[in-house]
C-alpha positions as a Python dict, from the first residue, in 0.01 Angstrom:
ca = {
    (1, 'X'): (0, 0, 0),
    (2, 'X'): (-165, 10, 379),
    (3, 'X'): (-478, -18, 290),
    (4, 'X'): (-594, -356, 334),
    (5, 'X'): (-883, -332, 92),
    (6, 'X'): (-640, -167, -164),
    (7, 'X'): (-406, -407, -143),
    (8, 'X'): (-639, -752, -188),
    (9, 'X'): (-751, -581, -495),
    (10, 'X'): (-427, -539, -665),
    (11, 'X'): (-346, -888, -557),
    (12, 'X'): (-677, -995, -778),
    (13, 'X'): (-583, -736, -1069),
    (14, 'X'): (-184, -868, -1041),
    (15, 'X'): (-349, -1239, -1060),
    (16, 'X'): (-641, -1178, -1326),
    (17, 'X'): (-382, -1040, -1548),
    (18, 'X'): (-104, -1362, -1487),
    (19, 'X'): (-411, -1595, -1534),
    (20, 'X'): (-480, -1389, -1853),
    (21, 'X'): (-117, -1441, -1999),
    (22, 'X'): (-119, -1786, -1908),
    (23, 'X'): (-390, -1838, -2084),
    (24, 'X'): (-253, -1696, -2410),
    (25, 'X'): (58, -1895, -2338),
    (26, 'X'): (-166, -2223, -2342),
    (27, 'X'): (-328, -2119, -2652),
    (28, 'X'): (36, -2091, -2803),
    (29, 'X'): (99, -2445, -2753),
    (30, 'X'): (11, -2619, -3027),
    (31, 'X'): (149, -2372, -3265),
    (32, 'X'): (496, -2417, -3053),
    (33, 'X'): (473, -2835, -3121),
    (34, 'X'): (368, -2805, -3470),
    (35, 'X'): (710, -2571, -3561),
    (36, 'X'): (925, -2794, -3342),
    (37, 'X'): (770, -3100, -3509),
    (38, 'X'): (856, -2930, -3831),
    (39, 'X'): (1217, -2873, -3772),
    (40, 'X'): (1247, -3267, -3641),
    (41, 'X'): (1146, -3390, -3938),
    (42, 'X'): (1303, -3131, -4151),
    (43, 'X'): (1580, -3341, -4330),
    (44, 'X'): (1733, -2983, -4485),
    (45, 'X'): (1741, -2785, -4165),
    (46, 'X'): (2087, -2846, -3955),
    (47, 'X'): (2125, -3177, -3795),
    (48, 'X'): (2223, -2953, -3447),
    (49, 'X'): (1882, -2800, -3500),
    (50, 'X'): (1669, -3161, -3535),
    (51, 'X'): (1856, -3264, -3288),
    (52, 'X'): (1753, -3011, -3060),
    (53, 'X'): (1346, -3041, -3152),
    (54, 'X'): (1318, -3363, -3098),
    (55, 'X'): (1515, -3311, -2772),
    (56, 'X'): (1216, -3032, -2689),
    (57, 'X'): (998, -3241, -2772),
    (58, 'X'): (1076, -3532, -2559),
    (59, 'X'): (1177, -3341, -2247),
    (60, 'X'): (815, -3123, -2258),
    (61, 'X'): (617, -3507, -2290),
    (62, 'X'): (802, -3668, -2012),
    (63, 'X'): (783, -3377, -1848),
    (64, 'X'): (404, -3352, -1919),
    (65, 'X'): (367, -3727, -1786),
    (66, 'X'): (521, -3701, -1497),
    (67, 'X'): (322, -3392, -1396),
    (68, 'X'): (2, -3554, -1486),
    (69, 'X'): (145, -3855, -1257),
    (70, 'X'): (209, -3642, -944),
    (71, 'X'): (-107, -3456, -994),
    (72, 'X'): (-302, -3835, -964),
    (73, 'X'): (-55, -3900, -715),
    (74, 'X'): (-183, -3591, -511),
    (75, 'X'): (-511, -3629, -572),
    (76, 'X'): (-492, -3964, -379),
    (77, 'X'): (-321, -3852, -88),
    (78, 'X'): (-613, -3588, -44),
    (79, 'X'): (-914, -3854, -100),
    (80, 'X'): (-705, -4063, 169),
    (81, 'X'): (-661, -3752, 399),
    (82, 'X'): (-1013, -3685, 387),
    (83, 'X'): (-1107, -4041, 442),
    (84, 'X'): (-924, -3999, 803),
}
């Protein structure tokens, strides 16, 4: 892997192919919420199992907040940068 022009497009092909997976991941989600959801609520499914669905399912939203938080959080630091 020497040659530069060799190696910036495998770094595109290696990144196409992540942003392609990702992608199907993201698509996935819903279907991943809906079955933990599911098992939550389930009354006959093991208590250990509810237990840990709902568990899922609150660590993944705070989770999800708190990115959404930083990203605003970021966002303002680079209007403020720029600003300068």
């Amino acid at each position: 892997m020497q040659i530069p022009e060799f190696k910036e497009q495998y770094r595109i092909a290696r990144w196409e192919a992540v942003s392609q997976a990702v992608g199907h991941l993201q698509g996935a989600c819903s279907v991943a919420v809906l079955a933990l959801t599911d098992i939550a609520q389930d009354v006959t499914c093991p208590a250990s199992a509810r237990v840990s669905a709902a568990r899922t399912v609150l660590e993944m939203a705070i989770k999800g907040v708190e990115l959404e938080d930083l990203a605003a959080r970021v966002e303002e630091l680079e209007l403020q940068v720029t600003k300068v």
